[in-house]
PLY file of the C-alpha trace (Angstrom):
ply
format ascii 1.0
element vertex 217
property float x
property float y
property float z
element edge 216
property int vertex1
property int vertex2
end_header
-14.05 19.57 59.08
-16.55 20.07 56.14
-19.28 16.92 56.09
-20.60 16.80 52.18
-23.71 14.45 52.35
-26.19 13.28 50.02
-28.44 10.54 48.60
-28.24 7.95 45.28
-30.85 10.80 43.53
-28.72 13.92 44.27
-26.10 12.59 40.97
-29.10 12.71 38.86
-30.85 15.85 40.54
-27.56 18.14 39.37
-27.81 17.27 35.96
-31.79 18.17 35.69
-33.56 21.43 35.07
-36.61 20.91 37.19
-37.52 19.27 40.57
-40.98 18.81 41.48
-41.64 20.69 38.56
-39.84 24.05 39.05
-36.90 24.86 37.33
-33.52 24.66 38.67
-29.54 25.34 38.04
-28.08 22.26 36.08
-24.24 21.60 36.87
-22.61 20.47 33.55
-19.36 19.09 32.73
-17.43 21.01 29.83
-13.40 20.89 28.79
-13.17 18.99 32.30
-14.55 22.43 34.15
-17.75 22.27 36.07
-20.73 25.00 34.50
-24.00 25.77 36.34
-26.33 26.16 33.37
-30.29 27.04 33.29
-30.11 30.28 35.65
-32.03 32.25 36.65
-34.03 29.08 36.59
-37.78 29.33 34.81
-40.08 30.52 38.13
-43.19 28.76 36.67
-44.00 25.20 37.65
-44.00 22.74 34.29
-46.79 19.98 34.54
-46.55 16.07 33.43
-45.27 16.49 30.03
-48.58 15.12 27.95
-47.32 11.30 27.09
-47.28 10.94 30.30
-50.75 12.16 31.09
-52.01 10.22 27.74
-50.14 7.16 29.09
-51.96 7.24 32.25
-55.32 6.85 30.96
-54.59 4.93 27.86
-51.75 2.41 29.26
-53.78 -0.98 28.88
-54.10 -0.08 25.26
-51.87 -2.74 23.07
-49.98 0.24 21.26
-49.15 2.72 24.28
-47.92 -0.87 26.00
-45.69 -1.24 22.41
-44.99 2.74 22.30
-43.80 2.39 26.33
-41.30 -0.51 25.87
-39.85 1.42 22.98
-39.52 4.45 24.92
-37.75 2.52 27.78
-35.18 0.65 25.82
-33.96 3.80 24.42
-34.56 5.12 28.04
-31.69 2.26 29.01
-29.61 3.26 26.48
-29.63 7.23 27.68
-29.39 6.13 31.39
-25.99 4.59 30.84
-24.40 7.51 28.76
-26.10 9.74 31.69
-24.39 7.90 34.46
-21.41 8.24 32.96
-21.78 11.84 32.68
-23.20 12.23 36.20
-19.89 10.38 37.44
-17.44 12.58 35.43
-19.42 15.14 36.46
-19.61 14.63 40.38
-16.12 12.97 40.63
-14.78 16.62 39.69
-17.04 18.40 42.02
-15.45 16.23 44.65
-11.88 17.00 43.08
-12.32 20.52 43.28
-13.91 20.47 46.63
-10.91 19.08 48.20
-8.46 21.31 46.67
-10.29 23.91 48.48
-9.89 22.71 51.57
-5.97 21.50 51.01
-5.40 25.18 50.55
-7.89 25.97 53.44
-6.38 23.44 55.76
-9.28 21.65 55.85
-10.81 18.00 56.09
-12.98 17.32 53.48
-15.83 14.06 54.59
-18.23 12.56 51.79
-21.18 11.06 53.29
-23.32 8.66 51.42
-27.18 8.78 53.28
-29.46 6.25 52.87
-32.92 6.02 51.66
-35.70 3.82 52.95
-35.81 1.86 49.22
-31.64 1.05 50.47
-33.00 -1.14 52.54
-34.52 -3.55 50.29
-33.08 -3.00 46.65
-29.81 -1.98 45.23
-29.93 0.67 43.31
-27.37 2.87 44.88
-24.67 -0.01 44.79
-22.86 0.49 41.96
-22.82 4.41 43.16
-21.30 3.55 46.43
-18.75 1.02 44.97
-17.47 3.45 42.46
-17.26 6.39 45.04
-15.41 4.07 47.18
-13.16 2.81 44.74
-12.20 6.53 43.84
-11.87 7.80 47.30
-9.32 4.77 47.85
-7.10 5.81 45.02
-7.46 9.43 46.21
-7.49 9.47 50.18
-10.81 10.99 50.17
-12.45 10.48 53.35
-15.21 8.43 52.53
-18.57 7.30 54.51
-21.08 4.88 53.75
-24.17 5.18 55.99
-25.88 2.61 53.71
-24.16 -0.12 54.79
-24.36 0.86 58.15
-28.38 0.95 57.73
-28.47 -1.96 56.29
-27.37 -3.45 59.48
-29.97 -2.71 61.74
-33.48 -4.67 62.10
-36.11 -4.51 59.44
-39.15 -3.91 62.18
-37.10 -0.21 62.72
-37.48 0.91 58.83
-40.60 2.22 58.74
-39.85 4.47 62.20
-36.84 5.94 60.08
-38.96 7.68 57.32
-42.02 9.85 56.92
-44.92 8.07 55.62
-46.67 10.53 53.63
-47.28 14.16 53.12
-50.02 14.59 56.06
-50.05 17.51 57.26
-46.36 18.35 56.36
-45.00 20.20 53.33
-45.04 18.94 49.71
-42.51 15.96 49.08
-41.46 15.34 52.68
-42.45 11.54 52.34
-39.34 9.39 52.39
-37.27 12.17 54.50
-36.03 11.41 57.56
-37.87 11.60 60.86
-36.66 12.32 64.22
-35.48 8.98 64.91
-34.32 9.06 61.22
-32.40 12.10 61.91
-31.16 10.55 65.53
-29.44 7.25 63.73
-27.64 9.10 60.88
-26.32 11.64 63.62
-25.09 8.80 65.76
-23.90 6.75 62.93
-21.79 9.55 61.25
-20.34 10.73 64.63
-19.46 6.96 65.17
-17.49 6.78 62.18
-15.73 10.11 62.28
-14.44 9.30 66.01
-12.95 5.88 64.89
-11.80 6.90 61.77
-8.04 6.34 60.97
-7.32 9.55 59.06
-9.36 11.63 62.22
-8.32 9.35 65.06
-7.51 11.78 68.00
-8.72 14.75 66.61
-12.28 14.14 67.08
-13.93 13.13 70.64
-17.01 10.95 70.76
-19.88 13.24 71.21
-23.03 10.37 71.45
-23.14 6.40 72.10
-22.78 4.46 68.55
-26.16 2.92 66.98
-27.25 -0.59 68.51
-27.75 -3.05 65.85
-30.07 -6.06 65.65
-30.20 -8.58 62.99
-27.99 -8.01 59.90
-30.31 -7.32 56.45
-28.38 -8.11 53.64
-30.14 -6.72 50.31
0 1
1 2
2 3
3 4
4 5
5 6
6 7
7 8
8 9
9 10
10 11
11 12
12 13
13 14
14 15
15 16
16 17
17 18
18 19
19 20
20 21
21 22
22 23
23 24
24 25
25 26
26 27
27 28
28 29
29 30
30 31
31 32
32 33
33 34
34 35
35 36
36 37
37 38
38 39
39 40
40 41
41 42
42 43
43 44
44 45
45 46
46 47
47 48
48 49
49 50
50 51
51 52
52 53
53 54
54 55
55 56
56 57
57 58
58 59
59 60
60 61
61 62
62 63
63 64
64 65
65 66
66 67
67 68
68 69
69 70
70 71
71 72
72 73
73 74
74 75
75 76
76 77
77 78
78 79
79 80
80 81
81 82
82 83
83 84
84 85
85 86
86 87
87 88
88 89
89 90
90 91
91 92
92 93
93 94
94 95
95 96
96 97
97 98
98 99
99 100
100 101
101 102
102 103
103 104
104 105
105 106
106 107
107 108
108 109
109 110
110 111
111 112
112 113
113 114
114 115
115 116
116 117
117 118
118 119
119 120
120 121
121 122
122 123
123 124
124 125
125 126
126 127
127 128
128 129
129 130
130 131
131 132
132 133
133 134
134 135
135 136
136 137
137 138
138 139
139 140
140 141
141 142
142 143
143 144
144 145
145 146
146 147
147 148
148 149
149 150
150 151
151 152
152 153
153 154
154 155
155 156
156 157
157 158
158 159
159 160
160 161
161 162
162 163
163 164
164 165
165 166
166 167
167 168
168 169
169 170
170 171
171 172
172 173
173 174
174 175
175 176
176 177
177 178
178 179
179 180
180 181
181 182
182 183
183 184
184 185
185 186
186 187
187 188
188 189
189 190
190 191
191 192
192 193
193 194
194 195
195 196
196 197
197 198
198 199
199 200
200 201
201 202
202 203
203 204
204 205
205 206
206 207
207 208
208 209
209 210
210 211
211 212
212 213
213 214
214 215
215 216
């Protein structure tokens, strides 16, 4: 059984040549075969590109404010063509993922994890629906933690997630914590054991997640 999980961001992290500000491999689409692109990746760290830094001290001024909205209605316009990409590109990932394990005799799982912004806005909807829609038509395996987070009590949230960089390494805000960590294991266990396409072949290895009041976003 090979588990494949990952977040809303992870379709857009593939396509991008930095994180944090270090480079990194791109995986492109081309002729309908997957590339990896921009490696060895640049080992220096790029900065905030400079409108950005002259857009954080000058933003109240009438013409950055006129400049910005430009910038983000063309920003729109990119966002849609990138999805689009990002789709074509990830939906053949998957495809050639499980072709490797039908000739490996393996079960392939896609996981969908949620992040604490899940909770309260729906950004990663239209991801999930698509996903779903495609595993449908293919018989992918398919898991959507999101749903299953959005199911348990708002007071629990904040317990989920780490609060801020404190002490910890860059960027771990918004990861999971140990009782982060402890629902997504129970969660994903839950639905593998009741699962049609793994019923029987899986035992139940930990008690499914208790639920309170239903949050619907």
């Amino acid at each position: 059984l090979h588990i494949m999980a990952f977040i809303t961001e992870d379709y857009r992290r593939m396509t991008r040549d930095r994180f944090m500000g270090y480079g990194k491999p791109v995986l492109t689409l081309k002729d309908d075969r997957l590339h990896v692109d921009n490696v060895p990746a640049p080992r220096h760290r790029v900065g905030e590109d400079l409108l950005s830094q002259w857009a954080g001290r000058y933003g109240d001024l009438r013409l950055m404010n006129l400049a910005m909205e430009t910038i983000a209605a063309r920003r729109a316009v990119r966002a849609e063509r990138w999805q689009a990409l990002r789709q074509a590109t990830a939906l053949r990932l998957f495809e050639e993922l499980h072709q490797m394990h039908a000739a490996s005799g393996r079960t392939g799982v896609l996981v969908h994890l949620p992040v604490k912004d899940d909770y309260f806005k729906g950004d990663s909807d239209g991801w999930r629906a698509w996903l779903r829609a495609e595993a449908d038509r293919r018989g992918w395996i398919f898991i959507d933690l999101v749903a299953e987070y959005r199911r348990l009590p708002a007071e629990r949230i904040d317990e989920l997630f780490i609060a801020n960089d404190d002490g910890r390494y860059r960027g771990a805000r918004g990861h999971y914590t140990e009782q982060g960590n402890r629902m997504v294991a129970h969660a994903l266990a839950h639905h593998l054991t009741i699962h049609p396409l793994l019923a029987g072949r899986l035992q139940p290895c930990c008690a499914p997640v208790r639920h309170g009041a239903r949050h619907d976003s």
